[in-house]
C-alpha positions in Angstrom: 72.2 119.0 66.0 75.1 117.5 67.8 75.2 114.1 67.8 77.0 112.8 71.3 78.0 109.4 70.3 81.7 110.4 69.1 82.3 112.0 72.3 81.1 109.5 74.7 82.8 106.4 73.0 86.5 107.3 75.0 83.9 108.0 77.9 82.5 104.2 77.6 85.9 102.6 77.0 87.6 104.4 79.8 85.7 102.0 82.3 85.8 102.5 86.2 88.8 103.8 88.0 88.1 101.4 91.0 89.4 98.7 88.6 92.4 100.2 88.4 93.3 100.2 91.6 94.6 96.6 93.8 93.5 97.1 97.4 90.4 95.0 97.4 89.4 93.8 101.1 90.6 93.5 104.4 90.7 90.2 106.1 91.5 91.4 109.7 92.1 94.6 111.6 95.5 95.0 110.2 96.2 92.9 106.8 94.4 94.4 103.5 94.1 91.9 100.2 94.4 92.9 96.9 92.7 91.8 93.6 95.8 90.0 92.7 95.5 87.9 95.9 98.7 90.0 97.9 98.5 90.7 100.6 99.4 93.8 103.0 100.2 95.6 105.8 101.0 99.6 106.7 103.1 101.6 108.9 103.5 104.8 110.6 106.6 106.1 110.9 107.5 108.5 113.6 111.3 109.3 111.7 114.3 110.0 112.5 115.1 113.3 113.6 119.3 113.9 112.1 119.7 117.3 113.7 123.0 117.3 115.3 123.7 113.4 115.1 127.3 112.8 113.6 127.8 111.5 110.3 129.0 108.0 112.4 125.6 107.8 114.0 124.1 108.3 110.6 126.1 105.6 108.9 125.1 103.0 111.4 121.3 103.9 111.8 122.1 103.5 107.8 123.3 99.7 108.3 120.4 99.0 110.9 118.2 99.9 108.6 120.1 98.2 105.4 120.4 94.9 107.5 116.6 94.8 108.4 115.6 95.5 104.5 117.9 92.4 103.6 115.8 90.3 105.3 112.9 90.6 102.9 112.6 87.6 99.9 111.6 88.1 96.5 108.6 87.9 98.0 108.2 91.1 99.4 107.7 95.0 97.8 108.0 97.8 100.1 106.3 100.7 99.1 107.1 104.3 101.4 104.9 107.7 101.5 106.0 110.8 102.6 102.7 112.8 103.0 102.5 116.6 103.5 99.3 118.6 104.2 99.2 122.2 104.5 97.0 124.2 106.8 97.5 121.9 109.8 94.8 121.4 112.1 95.5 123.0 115.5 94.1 120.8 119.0 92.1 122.8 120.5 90.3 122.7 124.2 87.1 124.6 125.3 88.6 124.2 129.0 91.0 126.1 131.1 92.0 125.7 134.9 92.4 129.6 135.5 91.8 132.5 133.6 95.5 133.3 132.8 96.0 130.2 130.8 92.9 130.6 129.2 93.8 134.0 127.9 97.9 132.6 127.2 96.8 129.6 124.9 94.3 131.7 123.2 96.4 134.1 122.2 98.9 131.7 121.1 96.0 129.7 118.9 95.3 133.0 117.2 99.0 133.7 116.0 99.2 130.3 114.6 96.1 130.3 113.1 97.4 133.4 111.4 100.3 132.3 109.8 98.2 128.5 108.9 99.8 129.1 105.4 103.1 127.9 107.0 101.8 124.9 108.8 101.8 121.8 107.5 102.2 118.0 108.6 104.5 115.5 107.9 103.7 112.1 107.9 105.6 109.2 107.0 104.3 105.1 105.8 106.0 102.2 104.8 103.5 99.6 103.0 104.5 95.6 103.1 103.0 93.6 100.6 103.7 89.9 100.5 102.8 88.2 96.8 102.6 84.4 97.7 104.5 81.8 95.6 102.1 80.6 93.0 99.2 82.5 94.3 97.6 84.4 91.3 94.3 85.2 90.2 95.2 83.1 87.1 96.7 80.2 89.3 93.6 80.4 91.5 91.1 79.7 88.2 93.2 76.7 87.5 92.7 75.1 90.7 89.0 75.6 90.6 88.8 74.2 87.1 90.9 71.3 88.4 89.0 70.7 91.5 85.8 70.9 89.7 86.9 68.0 87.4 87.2 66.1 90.0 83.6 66.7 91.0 85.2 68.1 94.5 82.8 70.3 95.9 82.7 74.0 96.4 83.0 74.0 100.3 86.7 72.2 99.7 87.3 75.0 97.0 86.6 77.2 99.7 88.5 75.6 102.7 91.7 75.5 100.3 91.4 78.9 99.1 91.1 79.8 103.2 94.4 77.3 103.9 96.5 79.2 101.7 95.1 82.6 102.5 96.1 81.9 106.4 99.5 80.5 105.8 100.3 84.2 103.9 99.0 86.0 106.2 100.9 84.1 108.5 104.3 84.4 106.3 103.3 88.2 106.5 102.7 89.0 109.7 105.9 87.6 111.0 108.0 89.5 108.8 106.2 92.5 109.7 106.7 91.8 113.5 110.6 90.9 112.8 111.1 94.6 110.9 109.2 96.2 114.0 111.3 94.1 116.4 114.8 94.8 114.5 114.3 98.6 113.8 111.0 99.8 115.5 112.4 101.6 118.4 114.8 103.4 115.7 112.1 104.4 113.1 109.2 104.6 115.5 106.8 101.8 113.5 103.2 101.6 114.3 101.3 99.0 112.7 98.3 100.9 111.2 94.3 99.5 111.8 92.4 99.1 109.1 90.6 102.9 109.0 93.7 104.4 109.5 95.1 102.3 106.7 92.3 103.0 104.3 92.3 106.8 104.9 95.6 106.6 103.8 94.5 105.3 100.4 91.7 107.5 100.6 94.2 110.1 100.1 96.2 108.3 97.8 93.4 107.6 95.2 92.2 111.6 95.6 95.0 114.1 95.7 93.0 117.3 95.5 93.4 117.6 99.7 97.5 117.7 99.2 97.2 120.2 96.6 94.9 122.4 98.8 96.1 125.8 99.0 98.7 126.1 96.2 96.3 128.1 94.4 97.0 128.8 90.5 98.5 126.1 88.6 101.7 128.4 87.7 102.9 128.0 90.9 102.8 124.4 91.7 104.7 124.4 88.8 107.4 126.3 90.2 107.4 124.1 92.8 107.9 121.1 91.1 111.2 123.1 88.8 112.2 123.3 92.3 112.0 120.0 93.4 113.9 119.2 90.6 117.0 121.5 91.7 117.3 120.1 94.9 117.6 116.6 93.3 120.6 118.2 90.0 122.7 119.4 93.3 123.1 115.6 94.6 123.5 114.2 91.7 119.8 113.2 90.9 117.8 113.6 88.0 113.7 113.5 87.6 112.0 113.0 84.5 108.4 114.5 84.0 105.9 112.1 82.5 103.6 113.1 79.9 102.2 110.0 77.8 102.9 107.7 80.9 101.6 110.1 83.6 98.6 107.6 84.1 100.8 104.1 84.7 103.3 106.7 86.6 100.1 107.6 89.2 98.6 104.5 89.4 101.7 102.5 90.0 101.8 104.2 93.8 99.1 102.4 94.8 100.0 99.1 96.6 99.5 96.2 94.7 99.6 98.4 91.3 103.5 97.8 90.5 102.1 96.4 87.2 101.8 99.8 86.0 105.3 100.9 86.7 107.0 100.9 83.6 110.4 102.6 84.9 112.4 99.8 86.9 115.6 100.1 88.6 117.6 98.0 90.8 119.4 98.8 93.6 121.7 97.4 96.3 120.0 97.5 99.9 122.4 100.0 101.5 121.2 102.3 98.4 117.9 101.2 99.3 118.3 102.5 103.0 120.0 105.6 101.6 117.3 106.7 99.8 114.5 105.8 101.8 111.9 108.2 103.8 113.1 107.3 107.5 114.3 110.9 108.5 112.0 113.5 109.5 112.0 116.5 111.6 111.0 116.2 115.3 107.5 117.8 115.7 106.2 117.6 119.1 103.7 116.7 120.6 100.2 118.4 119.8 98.8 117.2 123.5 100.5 117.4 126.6 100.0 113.7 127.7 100.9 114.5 131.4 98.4 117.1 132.1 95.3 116.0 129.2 95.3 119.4 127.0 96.5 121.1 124.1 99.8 122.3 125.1 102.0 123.0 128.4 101.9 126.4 130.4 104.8 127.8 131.8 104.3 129.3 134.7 107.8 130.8 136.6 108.0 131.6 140.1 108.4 135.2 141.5 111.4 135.7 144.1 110.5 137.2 147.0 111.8 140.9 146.9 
């Protein structure tokens, strides 16, 4: 008979893999703590579209950018997704004003959804995350031991522990605002609520959805070789991780830059450079002028 004990011992030690990950609550509609006592905030990012802008216009949308990034502190870590789903979902409406249309967007629903191999979404966020200065868990446990010394009680623990909570947020928030004010109307920021925010690391903490539809492991490899050109013709270089594949995953989460093992500095112009803020123009998926799925055409006949 087997005995099980050997193989559930790495089982047991393993743990949970919520404890692994930072994002612990959210304190508002917009601002996310973590188990580190950082705090957060997310962003949408329409993108830049760079067909046909000049290399000019690119260098100063370049220095916009660079400028705003400058005026984080220390402080502040600035995490950025690009997100691609294949198989897009197509809007869809039950409703038609005449016949004509119904038959023209129908027709055009079935061709896409016949080539929903080639569809996909891109999606783009910037994550703030503000550590406050001498806000730790270990810092915290020190001032509780202290205060309790002092026989203070626990509702001052408490209204402390708030105090300093609301002046980060506060520090936050308004450097969130001043990027939104200094380069929103360029990059298209939208500050995310808090179920949008969470879907987002939903899908961060399960990647099976992103890898739907790549089918056999042989060719997601071949992907990834080819991600790897793209990055030797300008200059770049990857490396794969094997022994540190875990910290390597992890260390996307927000609040998890503990894990990352592999540090480099940059300048903030190199910063802006390499940062997700182009992205093709998409469209829109709902006419907002006339309330459905997509816009009909309809040309006039001249009179013979």
């Amino acid at each position: 008979m087997v005995k099980l004990k050997p193989f559930l011992k790495t089982y047991r030690e393993a743990g949970s893999l919520n404890s692994l990950l930072a994002p612990h609550a959210f304190i508002d509609e917009h601002v996310f703590l973590t188990k580190a006592n950082q705090l957060g905030v997310t962003f949408r990012v329409s993108g830049i579209d760079d067909e046909c802008l000049t290399a000019e216009t690119l260098d100063s949308y370049t220095k916009r950018i660079a400028a705003a990034f400058r005026g984080f502190s220390e402080r502040f870590r600035i995490y950025q997704y690009i997100v691609k789903q294949d198989r897009a979902q197509i809007e869809q409406s039950d409703s038609f004003p005449t016949e004509a249309v119904r038959s023209t967007v129908l027709a055009r629903r079935e061709h896409l959804q016949s080539k929903a191999s080639g569809l996909y979404t891109l999606d783009l966020y910037f994550v703030i995350l503000y550590e406050p200065l001498g806000i730790s868990d270990g810092a915290i446990k020190q001032a509780v031991r202290g205060l309790t010394k002092r026989n203070v009680s626990t509702k001052s623990v408490l209204r402390v522990a708030a105090h300093e909570l609301a002046q980060s947020r506060d520090a936050l928030m308004g450097q969130a605002i001043s990027l939104q004010r200094t380069i929103g109307d360029l990059l298209g920021l939208q500050m995310l609520g808090k179920r949008e925010v969470f879907s987002l690391f939903r899908l961060l903490c399960n990647l099976d959805p992103l890898l739907y539809g790549w089918g056999k492991k042989a060719r997601l490899e071949a992907a990834a070789v080819d991600v790897v050109k793209i990055f030797g013709n300008h200059e770049g270089s990857l490396f794969r991780e094997s022994y540190n594949a875990l910290n390597a995953y992890l260390s996307i989460i927000p609040g998890n830059h503990a894990f990352s093992l592999r540090k480099t500095w940059l300048l903030s112009k190199n910063y802006a450079d390499l940062s997700f803020v182009y992205a093709p123009y998409t469209g829109e998926k709902k006419n907002k002028h006339l309330g459905c799925e997509r816009r009909s055409n309809n040309r006039p006949q001249r009179a013979a």
